[in-house]
C-alpha positions, 0 to 999 in steps of 0.5 A: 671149599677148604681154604688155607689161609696165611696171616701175615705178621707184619699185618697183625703187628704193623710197620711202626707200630709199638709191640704192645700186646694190646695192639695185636690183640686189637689187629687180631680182634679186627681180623677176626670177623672176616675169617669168621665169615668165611669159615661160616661158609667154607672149611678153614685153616689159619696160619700166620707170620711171626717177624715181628713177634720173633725178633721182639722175643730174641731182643728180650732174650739176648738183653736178659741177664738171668740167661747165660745164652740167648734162647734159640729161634726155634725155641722163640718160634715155638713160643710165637706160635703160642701167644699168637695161636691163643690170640686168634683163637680166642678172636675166633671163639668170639666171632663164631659162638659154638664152633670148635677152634684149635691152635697147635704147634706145628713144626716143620721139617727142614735139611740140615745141608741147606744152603740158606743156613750160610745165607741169612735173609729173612727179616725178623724184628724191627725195622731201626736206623742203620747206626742202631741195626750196626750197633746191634749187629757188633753186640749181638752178633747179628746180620743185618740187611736194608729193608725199605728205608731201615734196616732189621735183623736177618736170619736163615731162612730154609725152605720147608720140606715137610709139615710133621704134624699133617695127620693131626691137622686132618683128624682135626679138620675132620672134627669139624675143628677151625685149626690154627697152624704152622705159626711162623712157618712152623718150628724148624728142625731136622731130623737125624738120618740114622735116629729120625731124633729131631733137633731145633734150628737157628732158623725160621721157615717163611711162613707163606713156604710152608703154607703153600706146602700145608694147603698142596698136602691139606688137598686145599681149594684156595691158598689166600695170602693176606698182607698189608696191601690191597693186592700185587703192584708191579713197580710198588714203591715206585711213583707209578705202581701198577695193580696185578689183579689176575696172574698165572704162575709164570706172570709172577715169576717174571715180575722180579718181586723183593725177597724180603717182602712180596717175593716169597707171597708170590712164589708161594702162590704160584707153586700152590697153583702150580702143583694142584691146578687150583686158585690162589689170592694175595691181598689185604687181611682186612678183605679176606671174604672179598678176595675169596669171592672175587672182589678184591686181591690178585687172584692167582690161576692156573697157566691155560693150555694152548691148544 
């Protein structure tokens, strides 16, 4: 079985955590173990989240002197694919002896015209106070938005229309390689209409979009989506959340789940199944081979036909 699955960010730096290398690559070492178990068993590609990593990165950037403009997202994006693709490489060179592994930059092909570049919506960073998230915003130009009970930067957000690396991907995978990709969503760009150039943008793709569209043109047979939760709750955060432990497509739709956190984890599940028939999971990274066989996670399945 070939399996595309997406690491969250937040799972691999999580909520409050301090972004010190030496925590992510502990995250990443705890993780490693239960992908290694299913790619024992099945064909896999890795992708991952990149919020946290990202807006550390822009942070840096803006506040160094040496610069005389801060790098662009998709610049910080390709460089999130790099420190977090060596980490889970490396993870995974320990946990499978002998077995290839590759991480490769990815990018992902988006439209020029879309309207999420006027509408900013996709946390990157950390979460602060709102005086903090104010003050930055009036610094460093920022939009800000309420997650939670913080406040964190947001950035546009396009959906992705191709993966320009997918030939490469399946040359590798036919290798017999373990291939990391599209970190972060993939590098954003565009592609001139009359050149085919291609320019970066000040945008980051969500990256559980991109792993729907990377697992429907991988011919994948499982999409799982690992977070920082067991599974989807309906009503979470309320006093009485409810687990959803088997849903179709349009289950998920009517759920009204939040944009900045379960919302694009569903939907990319359900256009997955959707568009291919075959199966999808949501659940807690450290579950991995648990949700593949059954065990835990909210499994996502195709619409039966009434008949």
């Amino acid at each position: 079985m070939r399996i595309v699955i997406a690491l969250g960010g937040n799972a691999l730096l999580h909520r409050g955590e301090r972004p010190d290398a030496d925590a992510q690559e502990a995250n990443i070492d705890r993780v490693a173990p239960a992908l290694a178990a299913l790619a024992l068993e099945h064909e896999v590609v890795v992708t991952h989240g990149n919020g946290p990593q990202i807006g550390l990165l822009a942070m840096e950037s803006a506040a160094d002197p040496a610069l005389s403009a801060p790098y662009p997202l998709d610049l910080l994006g390709a460089q999130t694919e790099g420190m977090i693709g060596s980490l889970l490489v490396r993870a995974l060179h320990d946990a499978l002896p002998g077995r290839r592994a590759a991480a490769l930059v990815t990018h992902t092909l988006v439209r020029a015209d879309d309207p999420a570049f006027a509408r900013p919506a996709k946390f990157v960073g950390q979460v602060y106070s709102r005086k903090t998230a104010e003050e930055l915003a009036r610094r460093l130009g920022w939009h800000i938005a309420k997650d939670g009970t913080g406040w964190r930067r947001v950035v546009p957000s396009p959906p992705p229309e191709r993966i320009l690396e997918t030939d490469t991907i399946h040359e590798l995978l036919a290798g017999g390689t373990l291939v990391v990709c599209a970190g972060g969503g993939g590098i954003p760009v565009t592609a001139d209409n009359d050149t085919g150039a291609l320019r970066g943008v000040e945008a980051v793709v969500d990256k559980d979009l991109t792993a729907a569209l990377l697992a429907e043109d991988l011919k994948a047979d499982f999409l799982l989506i690992l977070t920082d939760v067991p599974c989807v709750y309906d009503g979470y955060g309320t006093p009485d959340p409810k687990p959803v432990l088997d849903a179709t497509p349009a289950d998920l739709r009517q759920g009204g789940f939040p944009d900045g956190s379960m919302g694009p984890k569903t939907e990319a599940a359900a256009r997955f199944v959707e568009r291919t028939g075959a199966l999808a999971a949501i659940g807690a990274l450290d579950a991995a081979y648990e949700i593949v066989h059954g065990k835990s996670g909210t499994l996502v399945r195709p619409d039966l036909a009434v008949g």
